[in-house]
gemmi code that builds the backbone of each chain (N, CA, C; Angstrom):
import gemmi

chains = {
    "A": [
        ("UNK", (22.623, 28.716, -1.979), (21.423, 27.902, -2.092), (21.472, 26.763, -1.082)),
        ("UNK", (20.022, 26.307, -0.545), (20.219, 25.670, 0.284), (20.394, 23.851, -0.928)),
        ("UNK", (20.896, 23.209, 0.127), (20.854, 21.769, -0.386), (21.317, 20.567, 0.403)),
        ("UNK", (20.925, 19.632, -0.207), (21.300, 18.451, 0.666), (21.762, 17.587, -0.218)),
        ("UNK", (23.165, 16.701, 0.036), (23.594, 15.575, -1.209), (23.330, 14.046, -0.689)),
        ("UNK", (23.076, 13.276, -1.351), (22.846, 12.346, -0.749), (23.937, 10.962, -1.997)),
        ("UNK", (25.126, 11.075, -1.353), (26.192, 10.838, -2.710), (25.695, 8.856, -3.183)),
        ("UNK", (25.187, 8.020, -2.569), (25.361, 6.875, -2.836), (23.768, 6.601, -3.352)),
        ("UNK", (23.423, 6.356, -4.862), (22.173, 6.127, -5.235), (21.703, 4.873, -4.762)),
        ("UNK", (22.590, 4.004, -4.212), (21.996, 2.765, -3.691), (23.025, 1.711, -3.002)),
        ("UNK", (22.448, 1.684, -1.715), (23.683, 0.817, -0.508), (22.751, -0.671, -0.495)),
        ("UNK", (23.881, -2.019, -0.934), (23.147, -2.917, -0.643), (24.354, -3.353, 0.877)),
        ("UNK", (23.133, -4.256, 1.819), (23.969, -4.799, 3.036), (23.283, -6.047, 3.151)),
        ("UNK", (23.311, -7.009, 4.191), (23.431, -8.058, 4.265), (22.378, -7.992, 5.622)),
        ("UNK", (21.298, -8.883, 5.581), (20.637, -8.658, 7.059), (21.323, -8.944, 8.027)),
        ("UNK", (20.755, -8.042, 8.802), (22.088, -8.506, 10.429), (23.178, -7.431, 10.177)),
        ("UNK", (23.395, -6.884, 9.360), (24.305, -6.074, 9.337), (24.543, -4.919, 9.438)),
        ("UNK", (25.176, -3.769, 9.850), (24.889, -2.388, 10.198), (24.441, -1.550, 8.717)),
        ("UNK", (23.635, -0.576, 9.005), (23.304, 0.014, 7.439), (23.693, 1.524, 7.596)),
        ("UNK", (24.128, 2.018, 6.727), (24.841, 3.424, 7.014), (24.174, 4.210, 5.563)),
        ("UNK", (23.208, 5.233, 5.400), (22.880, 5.713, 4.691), (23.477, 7.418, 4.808)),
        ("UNK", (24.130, 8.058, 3.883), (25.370, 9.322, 3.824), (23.859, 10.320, 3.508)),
        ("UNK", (24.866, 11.269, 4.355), (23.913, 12.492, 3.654), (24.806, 13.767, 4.138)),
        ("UNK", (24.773, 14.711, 3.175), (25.673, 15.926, 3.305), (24.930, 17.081, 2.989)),
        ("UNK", (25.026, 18.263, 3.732), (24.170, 19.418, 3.721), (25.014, 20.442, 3.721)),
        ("UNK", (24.748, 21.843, 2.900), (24.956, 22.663, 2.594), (23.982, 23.779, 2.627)),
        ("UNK", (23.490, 24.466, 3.544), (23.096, 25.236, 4.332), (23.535, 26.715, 4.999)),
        ("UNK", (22.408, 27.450, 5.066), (23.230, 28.728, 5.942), (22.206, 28.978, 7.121)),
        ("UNK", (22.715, 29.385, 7.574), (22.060, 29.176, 8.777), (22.337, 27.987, 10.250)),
        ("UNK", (20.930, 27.740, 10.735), (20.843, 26.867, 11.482), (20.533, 25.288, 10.248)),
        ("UNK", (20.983, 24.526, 10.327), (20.413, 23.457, 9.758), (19.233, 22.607, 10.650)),
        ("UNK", (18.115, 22.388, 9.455), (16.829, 21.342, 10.215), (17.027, 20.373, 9.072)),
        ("UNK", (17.108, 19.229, 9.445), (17.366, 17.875, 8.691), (17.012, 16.856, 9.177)),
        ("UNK", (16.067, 16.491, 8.375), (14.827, 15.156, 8.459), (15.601, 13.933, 7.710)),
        ("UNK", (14.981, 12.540, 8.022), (15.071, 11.709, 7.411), (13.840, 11.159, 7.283)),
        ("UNK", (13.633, 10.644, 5.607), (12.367, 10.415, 5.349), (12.429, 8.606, 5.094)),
        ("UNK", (11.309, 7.934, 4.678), (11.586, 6.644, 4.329), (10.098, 6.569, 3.595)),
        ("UNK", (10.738, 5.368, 1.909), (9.293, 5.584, 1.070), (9.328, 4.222, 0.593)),
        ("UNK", (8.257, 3.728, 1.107), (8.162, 1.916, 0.993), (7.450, 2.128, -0.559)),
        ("UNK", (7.953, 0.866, -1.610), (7.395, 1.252, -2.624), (5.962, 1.062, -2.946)),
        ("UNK", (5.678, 1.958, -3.638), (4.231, 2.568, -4.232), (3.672, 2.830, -2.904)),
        ("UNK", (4.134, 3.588, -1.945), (3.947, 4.288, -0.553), (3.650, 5.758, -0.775)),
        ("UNK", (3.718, 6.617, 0.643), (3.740, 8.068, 0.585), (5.308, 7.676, 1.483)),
        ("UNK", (5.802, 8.913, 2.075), (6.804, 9.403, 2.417), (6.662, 9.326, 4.121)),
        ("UNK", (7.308, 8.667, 5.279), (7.155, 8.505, 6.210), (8.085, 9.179, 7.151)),
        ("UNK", (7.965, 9.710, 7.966), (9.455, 10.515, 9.099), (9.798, 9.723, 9.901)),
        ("UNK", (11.303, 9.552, 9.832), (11.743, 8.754, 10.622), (12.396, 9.774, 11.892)),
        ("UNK", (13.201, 10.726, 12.075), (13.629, 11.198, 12.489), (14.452, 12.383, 12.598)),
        ("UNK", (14.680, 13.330, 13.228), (14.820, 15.146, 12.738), (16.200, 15.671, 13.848)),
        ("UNK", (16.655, 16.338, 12.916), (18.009, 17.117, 14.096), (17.112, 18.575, 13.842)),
        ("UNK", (17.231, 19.425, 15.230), (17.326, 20.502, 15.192), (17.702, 21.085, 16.191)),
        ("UNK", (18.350, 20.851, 17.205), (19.349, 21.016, 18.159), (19.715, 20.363, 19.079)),
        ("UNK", (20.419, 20.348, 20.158), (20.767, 19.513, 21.294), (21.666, 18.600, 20.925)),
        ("UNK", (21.446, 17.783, 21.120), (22.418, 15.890, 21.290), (22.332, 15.577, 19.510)),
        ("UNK", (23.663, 15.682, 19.305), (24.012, 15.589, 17.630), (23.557, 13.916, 17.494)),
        ("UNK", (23.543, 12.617, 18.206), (22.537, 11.942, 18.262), (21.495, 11.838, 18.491)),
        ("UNK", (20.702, 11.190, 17.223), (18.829, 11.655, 17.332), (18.245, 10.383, 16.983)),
        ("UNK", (17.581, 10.031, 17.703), (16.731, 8.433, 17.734), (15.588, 8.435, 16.844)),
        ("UNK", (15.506, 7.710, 16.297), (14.177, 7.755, 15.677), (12.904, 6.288, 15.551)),
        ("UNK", (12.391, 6.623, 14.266), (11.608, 5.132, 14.239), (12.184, 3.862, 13.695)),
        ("UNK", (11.828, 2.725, 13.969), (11.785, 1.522, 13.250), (13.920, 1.251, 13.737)),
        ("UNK", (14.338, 1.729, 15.055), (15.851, 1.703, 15.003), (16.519, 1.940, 14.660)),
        ("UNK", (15.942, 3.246, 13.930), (16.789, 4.299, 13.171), (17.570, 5.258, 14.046)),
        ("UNK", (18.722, 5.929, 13.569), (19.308, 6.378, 14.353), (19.957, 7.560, 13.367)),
        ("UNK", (20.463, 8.887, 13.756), (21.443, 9.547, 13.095), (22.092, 10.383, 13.509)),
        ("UNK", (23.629, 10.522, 12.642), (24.302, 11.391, 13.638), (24.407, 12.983, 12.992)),
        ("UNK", (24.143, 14.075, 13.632), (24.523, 15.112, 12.928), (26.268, 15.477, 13.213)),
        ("UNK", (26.943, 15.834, 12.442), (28.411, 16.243, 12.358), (28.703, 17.468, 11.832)),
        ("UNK", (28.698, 18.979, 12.404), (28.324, 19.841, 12.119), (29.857, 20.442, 11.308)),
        ("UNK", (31.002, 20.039, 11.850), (32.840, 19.926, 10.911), (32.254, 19.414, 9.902)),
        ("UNK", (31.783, 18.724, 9.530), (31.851, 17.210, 8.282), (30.320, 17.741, 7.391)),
        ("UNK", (29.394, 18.744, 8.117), (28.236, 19.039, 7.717), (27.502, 18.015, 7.187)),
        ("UNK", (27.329, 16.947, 7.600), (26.853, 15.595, 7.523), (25.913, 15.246, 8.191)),
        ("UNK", (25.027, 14.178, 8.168), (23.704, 13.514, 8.894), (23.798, 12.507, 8.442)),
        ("UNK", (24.230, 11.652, 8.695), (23.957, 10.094, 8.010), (23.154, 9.296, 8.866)),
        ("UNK", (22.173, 8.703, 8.016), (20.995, 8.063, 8.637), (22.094, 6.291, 9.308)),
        ("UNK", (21.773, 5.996, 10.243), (22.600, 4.310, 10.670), (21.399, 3.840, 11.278)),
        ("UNK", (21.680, 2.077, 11.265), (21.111, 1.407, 11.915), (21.907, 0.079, 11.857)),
        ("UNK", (21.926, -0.465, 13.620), (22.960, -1.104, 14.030), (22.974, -2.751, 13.425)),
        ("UNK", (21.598, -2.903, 12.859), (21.495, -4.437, 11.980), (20.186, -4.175, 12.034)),
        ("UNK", (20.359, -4.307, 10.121), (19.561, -4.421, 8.828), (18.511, -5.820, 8.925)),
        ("UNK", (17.078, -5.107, 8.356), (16.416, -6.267, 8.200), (16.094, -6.239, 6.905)),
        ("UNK", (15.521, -7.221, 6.157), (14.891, -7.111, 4.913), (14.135, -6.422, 4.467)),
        ("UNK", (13.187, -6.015, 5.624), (11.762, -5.328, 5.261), (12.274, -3.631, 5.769)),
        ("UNK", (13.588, -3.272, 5.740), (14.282, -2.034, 5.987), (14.871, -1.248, 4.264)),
        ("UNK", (14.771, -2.276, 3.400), (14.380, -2.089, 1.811), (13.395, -1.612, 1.756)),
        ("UNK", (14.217, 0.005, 1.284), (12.920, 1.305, 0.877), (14.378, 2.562, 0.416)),
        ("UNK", (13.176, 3.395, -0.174), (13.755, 4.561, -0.923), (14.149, 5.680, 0.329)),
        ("UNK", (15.109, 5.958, 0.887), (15.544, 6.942, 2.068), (16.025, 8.032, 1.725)),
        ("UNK", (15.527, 9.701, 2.011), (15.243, 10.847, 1.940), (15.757, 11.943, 2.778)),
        ("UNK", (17.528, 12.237, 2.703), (17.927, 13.457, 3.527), (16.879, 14.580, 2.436)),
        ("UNK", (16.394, 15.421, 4.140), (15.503, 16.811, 4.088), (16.251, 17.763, 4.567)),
        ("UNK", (16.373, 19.093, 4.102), (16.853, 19.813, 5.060), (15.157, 20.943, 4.765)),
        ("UNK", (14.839, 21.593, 5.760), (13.469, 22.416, 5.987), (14.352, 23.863, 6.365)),
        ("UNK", (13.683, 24.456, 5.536), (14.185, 26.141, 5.321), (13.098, 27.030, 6.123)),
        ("UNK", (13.641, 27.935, 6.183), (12.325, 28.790, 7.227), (11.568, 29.269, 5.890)),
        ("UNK", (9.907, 29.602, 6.497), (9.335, 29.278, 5.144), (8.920, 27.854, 5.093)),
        ("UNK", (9.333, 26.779, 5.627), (8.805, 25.567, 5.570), (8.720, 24.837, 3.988)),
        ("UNK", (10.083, 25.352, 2.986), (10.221, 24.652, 2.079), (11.054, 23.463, 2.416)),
        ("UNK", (10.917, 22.153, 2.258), (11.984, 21.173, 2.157), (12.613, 21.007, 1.002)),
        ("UNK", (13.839, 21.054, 1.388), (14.453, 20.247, 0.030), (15.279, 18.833, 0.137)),
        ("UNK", (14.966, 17.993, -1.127), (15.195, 16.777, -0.938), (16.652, 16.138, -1.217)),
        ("UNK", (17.289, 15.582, -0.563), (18.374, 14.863, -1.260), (17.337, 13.733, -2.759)),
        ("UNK", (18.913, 13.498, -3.570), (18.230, 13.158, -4.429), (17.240, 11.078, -4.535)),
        ("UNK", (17.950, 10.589, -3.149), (16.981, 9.373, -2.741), (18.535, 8.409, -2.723)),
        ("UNK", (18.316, 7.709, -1.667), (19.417, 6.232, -1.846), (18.188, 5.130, -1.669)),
        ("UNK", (18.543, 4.438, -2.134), (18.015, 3.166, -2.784), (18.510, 1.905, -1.789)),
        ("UNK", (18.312, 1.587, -0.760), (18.506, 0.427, 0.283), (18.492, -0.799, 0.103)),
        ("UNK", (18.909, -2.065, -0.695), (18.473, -3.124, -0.401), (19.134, -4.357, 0.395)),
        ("UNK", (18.591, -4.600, 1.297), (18.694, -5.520, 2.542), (18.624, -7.231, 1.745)),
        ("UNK", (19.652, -7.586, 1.392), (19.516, -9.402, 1.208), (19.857, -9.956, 2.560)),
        ("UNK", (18.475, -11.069, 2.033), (18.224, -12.234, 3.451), (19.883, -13.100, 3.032)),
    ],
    "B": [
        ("UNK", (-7.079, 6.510, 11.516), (-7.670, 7.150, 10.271), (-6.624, 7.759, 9.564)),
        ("UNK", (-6.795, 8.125, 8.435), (-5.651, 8.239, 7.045), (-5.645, 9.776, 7.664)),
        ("UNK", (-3.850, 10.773, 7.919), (-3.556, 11.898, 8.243), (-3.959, 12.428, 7.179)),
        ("UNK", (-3.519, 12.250, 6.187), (-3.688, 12.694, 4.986), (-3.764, 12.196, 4.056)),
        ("UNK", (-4.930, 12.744, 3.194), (-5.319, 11.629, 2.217), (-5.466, 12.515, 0.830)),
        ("UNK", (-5.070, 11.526, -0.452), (-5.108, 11.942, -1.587), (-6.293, 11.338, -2.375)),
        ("UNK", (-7.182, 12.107, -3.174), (-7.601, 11.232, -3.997), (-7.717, 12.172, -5.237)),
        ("UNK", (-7.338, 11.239, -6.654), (-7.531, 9.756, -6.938), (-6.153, 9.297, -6.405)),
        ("UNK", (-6.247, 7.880, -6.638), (-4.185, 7.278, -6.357), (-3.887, 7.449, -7.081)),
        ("UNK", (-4.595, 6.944, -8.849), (-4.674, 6.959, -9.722), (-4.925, 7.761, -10.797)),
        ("UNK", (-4.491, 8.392, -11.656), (-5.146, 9.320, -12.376), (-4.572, 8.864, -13.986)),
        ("UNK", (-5.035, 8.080, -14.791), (-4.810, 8.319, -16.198), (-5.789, 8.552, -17.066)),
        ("UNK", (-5.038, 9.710, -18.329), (-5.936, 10.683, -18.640), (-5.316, 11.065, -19.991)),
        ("UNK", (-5.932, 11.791, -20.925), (-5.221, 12.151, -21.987), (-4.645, 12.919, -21.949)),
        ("UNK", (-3.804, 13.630, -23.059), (-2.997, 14.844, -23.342), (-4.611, 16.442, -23.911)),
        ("UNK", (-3.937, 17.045, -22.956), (-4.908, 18.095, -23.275), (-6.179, 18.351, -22.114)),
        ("UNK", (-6.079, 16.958, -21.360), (-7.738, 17.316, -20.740), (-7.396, 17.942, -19.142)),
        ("UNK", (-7.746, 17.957, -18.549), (-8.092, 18.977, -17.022), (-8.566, 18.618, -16.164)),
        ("UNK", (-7.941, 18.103, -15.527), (-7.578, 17.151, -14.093), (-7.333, 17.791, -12.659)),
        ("UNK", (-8.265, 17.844, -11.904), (-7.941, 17.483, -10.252), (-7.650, 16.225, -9.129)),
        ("UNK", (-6.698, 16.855, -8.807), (-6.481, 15.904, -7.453), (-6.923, 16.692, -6.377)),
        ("UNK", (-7.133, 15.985, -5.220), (-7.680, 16.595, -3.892), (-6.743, 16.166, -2.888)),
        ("UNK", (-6.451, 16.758, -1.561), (-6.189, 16.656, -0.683), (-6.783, 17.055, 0.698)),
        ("UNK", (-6.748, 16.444, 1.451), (-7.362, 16.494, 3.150), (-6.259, 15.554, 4.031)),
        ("UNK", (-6.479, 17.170, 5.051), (-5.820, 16.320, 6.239), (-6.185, 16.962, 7.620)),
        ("UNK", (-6.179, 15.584, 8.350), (-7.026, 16.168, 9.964), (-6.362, 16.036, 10.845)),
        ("UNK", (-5.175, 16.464, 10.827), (-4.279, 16.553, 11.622), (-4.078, 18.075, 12.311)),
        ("UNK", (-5.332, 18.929, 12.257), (-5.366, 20.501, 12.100), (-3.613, 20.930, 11.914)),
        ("UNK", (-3.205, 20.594, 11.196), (-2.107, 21.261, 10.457), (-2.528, 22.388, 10.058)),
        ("UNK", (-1.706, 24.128, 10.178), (-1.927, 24.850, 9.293), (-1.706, 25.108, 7.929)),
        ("UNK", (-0.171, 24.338, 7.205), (0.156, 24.249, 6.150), (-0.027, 23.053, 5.499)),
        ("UNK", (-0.148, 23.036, 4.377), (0.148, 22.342, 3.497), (0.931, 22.474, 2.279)),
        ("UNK", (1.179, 21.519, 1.070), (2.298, 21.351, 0.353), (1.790, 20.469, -0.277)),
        ("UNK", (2.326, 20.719, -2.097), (2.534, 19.631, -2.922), (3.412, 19.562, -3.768)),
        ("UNK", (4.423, 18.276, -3.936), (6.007, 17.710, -4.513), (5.353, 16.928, -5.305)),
        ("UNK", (5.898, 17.052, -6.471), (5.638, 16.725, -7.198), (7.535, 15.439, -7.694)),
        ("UNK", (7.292, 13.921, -7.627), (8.051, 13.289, -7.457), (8.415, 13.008, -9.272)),
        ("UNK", (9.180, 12.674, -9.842), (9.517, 12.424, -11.232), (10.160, 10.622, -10.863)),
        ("UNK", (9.739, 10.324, -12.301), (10.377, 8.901, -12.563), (11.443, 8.628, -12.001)),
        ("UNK", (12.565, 9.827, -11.574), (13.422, 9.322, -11.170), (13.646, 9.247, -9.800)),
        ("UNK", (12.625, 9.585, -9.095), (12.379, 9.472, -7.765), (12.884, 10.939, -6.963)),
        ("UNK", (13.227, 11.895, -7.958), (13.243, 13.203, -7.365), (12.186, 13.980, -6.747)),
        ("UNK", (12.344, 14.698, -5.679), (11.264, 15.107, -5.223), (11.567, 16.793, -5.046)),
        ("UNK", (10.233, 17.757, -5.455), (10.300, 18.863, -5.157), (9.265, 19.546, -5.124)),
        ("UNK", (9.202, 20.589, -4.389), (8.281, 21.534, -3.931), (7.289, 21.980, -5.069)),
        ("UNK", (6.447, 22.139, -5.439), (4.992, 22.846, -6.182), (4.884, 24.273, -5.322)),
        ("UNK", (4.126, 23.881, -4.440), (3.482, 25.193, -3.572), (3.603, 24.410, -2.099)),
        ("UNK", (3.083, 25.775, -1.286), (3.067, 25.685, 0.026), (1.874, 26.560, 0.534)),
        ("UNK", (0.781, 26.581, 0.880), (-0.062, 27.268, 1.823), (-0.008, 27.041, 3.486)),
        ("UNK", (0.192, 28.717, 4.091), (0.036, 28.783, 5.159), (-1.526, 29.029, 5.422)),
        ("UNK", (-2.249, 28.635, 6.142), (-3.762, 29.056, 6.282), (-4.362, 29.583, 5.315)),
        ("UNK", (-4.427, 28.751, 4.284), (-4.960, 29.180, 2.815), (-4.080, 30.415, 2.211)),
        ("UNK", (-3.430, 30.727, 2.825), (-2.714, 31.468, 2.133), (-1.409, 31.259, 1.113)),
        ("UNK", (-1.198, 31.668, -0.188), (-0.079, 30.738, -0.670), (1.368, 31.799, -0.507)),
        ("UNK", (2.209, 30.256, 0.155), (3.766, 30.795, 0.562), (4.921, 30.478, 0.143)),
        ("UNK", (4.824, 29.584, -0.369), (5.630, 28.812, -1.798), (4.957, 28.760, -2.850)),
        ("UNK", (5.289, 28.988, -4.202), (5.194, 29.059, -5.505), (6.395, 28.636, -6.607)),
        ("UNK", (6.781, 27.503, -6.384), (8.283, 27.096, -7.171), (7.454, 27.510, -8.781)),
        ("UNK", (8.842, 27.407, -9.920), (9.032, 28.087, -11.163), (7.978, 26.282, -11.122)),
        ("UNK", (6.505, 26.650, -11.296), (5.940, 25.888, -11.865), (4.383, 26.163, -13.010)),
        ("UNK", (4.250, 25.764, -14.262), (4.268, 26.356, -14.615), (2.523, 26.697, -14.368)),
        ("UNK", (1.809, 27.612, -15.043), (0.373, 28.425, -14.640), (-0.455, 27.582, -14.868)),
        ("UNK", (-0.198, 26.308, -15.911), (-1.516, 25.741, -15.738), (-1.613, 24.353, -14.539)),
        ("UNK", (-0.894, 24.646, -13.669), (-1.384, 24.128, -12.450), (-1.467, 25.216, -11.420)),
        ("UNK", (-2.656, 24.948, -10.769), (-3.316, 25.860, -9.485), (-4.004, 25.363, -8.738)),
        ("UNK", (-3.448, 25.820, -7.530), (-3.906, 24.887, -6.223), (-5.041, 25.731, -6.217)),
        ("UNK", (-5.762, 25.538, -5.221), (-6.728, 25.996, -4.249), (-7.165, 25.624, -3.011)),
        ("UNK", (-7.122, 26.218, -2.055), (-6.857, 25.388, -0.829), (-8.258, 26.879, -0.470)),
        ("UNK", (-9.562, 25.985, -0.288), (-10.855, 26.066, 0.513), (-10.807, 26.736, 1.817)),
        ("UNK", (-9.957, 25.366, 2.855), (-9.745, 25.823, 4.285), (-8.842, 24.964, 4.519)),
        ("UNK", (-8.223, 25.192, 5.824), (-6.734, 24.788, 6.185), (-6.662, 23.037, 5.811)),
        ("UNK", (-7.912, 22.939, 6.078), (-7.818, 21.481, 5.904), (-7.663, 20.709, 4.867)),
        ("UNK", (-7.631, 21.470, 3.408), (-7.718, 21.236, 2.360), (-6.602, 21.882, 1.050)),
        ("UNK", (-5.994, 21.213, 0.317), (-5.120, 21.910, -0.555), (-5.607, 20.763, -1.461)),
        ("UNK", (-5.950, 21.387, -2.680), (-6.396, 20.650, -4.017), (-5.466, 21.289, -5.267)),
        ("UNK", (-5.387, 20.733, -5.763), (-4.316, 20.910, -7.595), (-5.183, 20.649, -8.504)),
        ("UNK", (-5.358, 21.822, -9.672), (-5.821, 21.374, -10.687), (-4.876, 21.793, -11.790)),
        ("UNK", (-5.008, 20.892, -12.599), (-4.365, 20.974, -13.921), (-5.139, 21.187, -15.132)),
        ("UNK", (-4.604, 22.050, -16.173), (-5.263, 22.628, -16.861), (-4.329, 22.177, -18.552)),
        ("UNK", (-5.021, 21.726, -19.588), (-3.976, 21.115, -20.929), (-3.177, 20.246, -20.649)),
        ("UNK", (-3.257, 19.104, -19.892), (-2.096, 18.310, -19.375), (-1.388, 17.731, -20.639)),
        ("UNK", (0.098, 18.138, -20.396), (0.849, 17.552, -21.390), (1.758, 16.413, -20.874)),
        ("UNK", (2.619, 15.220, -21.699), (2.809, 14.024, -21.322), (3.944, 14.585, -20.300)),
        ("UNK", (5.139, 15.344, -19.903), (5.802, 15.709, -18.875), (5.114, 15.771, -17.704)),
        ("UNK", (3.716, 16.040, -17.852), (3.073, 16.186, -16.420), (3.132, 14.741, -15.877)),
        ("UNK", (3.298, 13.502, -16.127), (3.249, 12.568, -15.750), (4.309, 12.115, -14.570)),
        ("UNK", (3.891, 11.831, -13.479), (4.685, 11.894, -12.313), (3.545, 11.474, -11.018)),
        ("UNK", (4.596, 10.894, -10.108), (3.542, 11.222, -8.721), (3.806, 12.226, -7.917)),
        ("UNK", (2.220, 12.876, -7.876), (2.051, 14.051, -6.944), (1.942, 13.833, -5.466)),
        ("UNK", (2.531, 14.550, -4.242), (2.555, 14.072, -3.224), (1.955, 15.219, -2.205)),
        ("UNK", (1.036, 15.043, -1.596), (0.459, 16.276, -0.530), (0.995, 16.318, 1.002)),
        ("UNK", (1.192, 17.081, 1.256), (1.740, 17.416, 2.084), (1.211, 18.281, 3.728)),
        ("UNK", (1.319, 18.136, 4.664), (1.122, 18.940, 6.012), (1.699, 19.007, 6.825)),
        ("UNK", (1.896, 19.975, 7.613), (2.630, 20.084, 9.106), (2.091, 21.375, 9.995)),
        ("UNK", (2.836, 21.650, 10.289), (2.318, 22.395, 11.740), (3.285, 23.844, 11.901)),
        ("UNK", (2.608, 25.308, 11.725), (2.998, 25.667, 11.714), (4.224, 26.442, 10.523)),
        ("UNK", (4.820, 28.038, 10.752), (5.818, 27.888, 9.742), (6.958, 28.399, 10.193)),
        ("UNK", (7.150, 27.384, 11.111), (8.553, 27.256, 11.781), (9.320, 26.021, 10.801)),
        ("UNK", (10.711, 25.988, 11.060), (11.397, 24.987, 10.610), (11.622, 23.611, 11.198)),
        ("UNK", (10.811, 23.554, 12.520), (11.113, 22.405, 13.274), (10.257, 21.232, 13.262)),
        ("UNK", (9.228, 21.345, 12.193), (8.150, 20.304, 12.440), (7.992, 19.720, 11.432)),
        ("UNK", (7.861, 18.258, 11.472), (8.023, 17.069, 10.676), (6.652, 17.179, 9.506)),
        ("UNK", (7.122, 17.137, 8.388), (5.394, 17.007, 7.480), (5.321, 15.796, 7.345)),
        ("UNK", (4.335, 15.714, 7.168), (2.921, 14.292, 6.934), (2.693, 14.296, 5.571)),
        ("UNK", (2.631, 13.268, 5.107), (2.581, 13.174, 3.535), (1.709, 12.074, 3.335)),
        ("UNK", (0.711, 12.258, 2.511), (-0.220, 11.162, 1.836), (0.430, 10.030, 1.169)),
        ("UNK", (-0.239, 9.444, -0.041), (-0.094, 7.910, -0.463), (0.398, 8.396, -1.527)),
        ("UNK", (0.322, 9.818, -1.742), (0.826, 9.882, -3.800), (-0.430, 9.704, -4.399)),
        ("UNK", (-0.447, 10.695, -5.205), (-1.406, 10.592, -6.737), (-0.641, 10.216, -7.882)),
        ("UNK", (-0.334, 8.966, -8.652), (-0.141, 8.298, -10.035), (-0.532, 9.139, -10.977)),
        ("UNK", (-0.212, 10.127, -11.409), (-0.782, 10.990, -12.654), (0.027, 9.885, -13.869)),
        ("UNK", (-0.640, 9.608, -15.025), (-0.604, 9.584, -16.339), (-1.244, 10.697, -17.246)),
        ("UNK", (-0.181, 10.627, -18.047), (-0.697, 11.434, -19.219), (-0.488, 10.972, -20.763)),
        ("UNK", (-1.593, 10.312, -21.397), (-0.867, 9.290, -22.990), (-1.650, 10.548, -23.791)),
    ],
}
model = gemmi.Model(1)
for chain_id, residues in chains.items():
    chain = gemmi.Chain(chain_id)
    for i, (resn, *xyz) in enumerate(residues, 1):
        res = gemmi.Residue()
        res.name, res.seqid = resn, gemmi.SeqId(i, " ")
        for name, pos in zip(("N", "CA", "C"), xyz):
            atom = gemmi.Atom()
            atom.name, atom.element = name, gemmi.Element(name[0])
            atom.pos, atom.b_iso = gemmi.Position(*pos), 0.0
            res.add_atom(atom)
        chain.add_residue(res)
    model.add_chain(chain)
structure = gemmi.Structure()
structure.add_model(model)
structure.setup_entities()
């Protein structure tokens, strides 16, 4: 079965400080793995997607992630945290067929 | 302009009665999708239409049924809503049914059910 873990229900950091959000996938195949971001009482926004090339993948708002294909990992980073970077964050992995499945959400909060 | 849009945001309603939500999106996406999110912030698949056609069908149960008009459109109706149905519904689009393309997701529909 496909899946994605997302082991830490909630990372608090310090603004200014690097933010490291985990995500682990279990997959066959090729892996496609999104990162989502959900400001509250929001919809669901894309920050940024691996699906081949440069296991670093840039995304929005200074998001960044690395895929680690040994470690079967994607962890969402960003090099210093702002306040308004407090939101609900979403490893995807997308199956052919175009089902996603969701990690189960980490919980971000950024103190000033 | 809104990619995709849900309406109502809002939906509270009794136990038993028969409820639609709507979706549109003009992003000429061919697919669409609706996840249905739980209190606990889990999120998962409902259905999936490729060009009105349906391509996902998760173990959900019969008295919800989409209908999707034209590509541009995927609507949910619910039929006896019981208080478990209570959750936000989330619509969904992208491009194509390859694995490489990012979906677009609306604001969420607030379903209640007392």
């Amino acid at each position: 079965a496909q899946s994605v873990a997302q082991p830490e229900d909630q990372v608090n950091v310090a603004e200014g400080n690097p933010l490291t959000v985990k995500c682990t996938y279990s997959v066959s195949g090729n892996p496609y793995l999104f990162w989502y971001v959900q400001y509250p009482n929001r919809g669901l926004q894309f920050l940024l997607k691996y699906i081949t090339g440069d296991n670093l993948v840039k995304g929005s708002y200074g998001f960044e992630a690395e895929f680690n294909k040994s470690q079967t990992s994607f962890h969402l980073k960003k090099p210093s945290a702002l306040v308004s970077d407090s939101a609900l964050y979403f490893c995807v992995h997308k199956a052919a067929g175009n089902k996603l499945t969701f990690g189960g959400g980490t919980r971000v909060l950024v103190k000033p | 302009d809104t990619a995709v849009s849900q309406t109502p945001k809002y939906l509270v309603t009794q136990m038993g009665n028969d409820k639609s939500i709507k979706c549109e999106q003009n992003l000429g996406h061919d697919t669409m999708y609706w996840y249905k999110q739980d209190s606990k912030k889990f999120l998962k698949i409902m259905f999936s239409y490729n060009n009105k056609e349906l391509i996902i069908n998760e173990t959900v149960p019969n008295r919800f049924s989409p209908k999707s008009p034209d590509k541009a459109h995927l609507n949910l109706h619910i039929n006896s809503l019981e208080l478990g149905d209570s959750a936000v519904y989330f619509c969904a689009s992208s491009q194509g049914r390859g694995s490489n393309t990012e979906a677009f997701f609306g604001q969420g529909t607030r379903l209640t059910v007392v």
